[in-house]
Backbone as a ProteinNet text record, in pm:
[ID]
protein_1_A
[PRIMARY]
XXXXXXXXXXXXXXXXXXXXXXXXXXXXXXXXXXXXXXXXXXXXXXXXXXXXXXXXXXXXXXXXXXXXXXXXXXXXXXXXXXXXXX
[TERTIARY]
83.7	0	88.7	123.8	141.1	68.3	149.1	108.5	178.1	81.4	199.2	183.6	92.1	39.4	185.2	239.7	378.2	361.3	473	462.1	494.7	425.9	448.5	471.6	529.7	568	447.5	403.7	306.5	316.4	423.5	450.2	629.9	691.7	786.5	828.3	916.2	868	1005.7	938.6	1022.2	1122.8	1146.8	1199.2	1227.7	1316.2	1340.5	1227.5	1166.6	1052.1	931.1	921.5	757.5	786.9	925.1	899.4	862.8	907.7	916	748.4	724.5	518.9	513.4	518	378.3	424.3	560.1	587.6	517.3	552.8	460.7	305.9	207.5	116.5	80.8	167.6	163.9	186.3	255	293.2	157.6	106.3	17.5	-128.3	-106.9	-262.3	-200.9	-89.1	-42	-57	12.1	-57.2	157.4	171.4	318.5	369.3	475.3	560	728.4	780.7	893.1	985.2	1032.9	1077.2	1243.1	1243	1421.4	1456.5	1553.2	1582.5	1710.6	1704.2	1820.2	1915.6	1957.8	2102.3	2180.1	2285.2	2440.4	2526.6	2598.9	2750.4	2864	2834.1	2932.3	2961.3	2792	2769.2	2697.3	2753.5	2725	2601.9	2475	2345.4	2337.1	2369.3	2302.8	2163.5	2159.4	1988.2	1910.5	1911.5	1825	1773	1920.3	1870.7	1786.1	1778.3	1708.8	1592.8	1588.3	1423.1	1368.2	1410.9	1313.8	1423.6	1378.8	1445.8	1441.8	1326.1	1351.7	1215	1119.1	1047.8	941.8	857.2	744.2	685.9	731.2	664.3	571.1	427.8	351.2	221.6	203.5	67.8	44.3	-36.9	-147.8	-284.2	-291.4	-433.7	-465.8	-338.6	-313.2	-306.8	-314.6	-222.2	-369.9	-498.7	-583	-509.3	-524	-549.5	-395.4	-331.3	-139.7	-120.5	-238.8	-225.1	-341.4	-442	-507.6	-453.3	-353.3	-265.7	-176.7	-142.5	27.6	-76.4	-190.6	-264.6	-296.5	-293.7	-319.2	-199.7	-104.1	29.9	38.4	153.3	147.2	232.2	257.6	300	405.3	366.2	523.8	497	625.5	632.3	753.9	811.7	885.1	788.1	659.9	557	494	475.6	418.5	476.9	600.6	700.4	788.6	701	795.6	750	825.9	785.9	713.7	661.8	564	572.4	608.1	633.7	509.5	560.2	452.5	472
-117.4	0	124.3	208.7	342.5	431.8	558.2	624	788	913.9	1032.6	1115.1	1058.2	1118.8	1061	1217.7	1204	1113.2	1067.2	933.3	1057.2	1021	1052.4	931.7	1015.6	896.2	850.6	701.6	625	602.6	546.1	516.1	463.3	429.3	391.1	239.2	150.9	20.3	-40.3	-101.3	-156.5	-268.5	-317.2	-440.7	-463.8	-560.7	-585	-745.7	-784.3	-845.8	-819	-725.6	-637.1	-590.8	-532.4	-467.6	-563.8	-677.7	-792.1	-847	-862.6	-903.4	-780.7	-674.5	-553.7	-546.5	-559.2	-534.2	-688.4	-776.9	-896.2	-874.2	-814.9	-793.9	-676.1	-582.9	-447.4	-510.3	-597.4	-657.4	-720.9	-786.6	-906.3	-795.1	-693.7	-584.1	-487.7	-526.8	-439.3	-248.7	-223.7	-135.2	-85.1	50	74.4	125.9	87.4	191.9	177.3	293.9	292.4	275.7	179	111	144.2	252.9	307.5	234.7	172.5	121.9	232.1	229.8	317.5	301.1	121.8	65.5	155.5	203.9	279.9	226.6	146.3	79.3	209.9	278.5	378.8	449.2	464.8	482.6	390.2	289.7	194.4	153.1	197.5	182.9	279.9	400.2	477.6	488.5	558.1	593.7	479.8	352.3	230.7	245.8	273	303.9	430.8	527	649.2	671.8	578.8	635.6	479.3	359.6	265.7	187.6	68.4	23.2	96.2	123.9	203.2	294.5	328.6	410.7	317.2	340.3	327.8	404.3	482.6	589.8	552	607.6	555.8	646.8	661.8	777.3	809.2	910.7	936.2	865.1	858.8	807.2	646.8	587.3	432.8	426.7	556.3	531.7	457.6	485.4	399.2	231.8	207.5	71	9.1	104	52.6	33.2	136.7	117.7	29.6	-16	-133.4	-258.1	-248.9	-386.7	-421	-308.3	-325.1	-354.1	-317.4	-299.5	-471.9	-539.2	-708.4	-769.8	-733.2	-807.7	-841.1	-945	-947.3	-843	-818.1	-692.2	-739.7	-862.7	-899.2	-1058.8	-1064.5	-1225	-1268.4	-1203.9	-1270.6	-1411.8	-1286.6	-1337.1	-1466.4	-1478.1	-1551.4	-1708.9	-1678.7	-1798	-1856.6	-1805.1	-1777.2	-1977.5	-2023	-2141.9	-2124.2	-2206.6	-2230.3	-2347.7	-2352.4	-2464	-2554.3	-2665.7	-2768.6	-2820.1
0	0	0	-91.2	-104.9	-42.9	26.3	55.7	79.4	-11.2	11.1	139.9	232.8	346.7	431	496.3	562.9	684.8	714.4	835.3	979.8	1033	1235.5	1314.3	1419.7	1519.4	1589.9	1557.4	1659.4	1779.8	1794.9	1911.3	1953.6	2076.5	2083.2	2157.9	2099	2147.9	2262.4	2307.6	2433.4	2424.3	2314.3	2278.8	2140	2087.2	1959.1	1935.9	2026.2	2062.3	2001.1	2095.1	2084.2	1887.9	1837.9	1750.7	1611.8	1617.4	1559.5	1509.1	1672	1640.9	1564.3	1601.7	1552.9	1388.1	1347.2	1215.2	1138.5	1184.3	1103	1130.8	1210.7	1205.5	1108.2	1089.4	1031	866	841.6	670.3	668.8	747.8	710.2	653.9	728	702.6	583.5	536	449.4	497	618	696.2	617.7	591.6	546.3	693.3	734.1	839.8	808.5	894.6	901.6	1077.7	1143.6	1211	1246.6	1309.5	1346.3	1498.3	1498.6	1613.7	1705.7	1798.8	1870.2	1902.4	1856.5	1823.9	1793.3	1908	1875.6	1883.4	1834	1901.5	1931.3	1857.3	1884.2	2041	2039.7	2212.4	2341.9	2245.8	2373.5	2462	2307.4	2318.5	2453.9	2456.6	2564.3	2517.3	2391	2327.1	2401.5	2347.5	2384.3	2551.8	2590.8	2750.8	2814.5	2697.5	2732.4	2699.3	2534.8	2493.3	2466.8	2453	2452.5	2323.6	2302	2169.3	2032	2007.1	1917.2	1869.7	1748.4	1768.1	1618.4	1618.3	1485.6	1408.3	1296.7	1213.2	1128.6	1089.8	992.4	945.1	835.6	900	941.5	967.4	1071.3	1093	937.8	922.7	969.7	1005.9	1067.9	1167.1	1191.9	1408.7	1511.3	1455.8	1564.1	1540.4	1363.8	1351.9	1424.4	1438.8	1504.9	1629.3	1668.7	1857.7	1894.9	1834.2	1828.3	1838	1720.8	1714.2	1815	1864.7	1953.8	2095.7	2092.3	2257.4	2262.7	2166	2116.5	2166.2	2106.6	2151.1	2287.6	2347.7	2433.7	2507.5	2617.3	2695	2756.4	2848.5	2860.6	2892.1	2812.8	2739.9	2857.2	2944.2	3055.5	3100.9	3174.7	3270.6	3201.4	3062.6	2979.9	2995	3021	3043.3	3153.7	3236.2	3381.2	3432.8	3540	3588.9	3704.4	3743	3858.8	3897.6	4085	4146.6	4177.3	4155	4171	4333.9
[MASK]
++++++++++++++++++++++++++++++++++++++++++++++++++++++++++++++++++++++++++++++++++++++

């Protein structure tokens, strides 16, 4: 899907995890974004530590159907997998 309507920031994501689901959910709806991660080696991933892994740009006109999707995902997949004593 093309589009000349300029991309804004949706939202910012917590993980190279989280960013992974929402972009295969985002291809599968043919929904377009652009996906900057805050990977620095140079600085020793300070960014990552300041603003989140990285960020999600995409329309405007997508941002309900994006924060719909990401509110689906799971939130945290630690808890998802954690053990429990028998």
């Amino acid at each position: 899907m093309e589009t000349k309507e300029p991309f804004i920031t949706i939202c910012y994501l917590d993980d190279q995890f989280q960013a992974n689901l929402l972009c295969l959910e985002l291809d599968k709806k043919q929904i377009p974004y652009y996906l900057q991660s805050f990977y620095d080696e140079a600085y020793q991933n300070i960014f990552q530590l300041q603003k989140g892994w990285g960020k999600l740009e995409a329309p405007a006109s997508c941002q309900a159907e994006i924060l719909e999707i990401l509110a689906e995902l799971p939130q945290n997949v630690k808890n998802d997998f954690s053990l429990e004593e028998q």
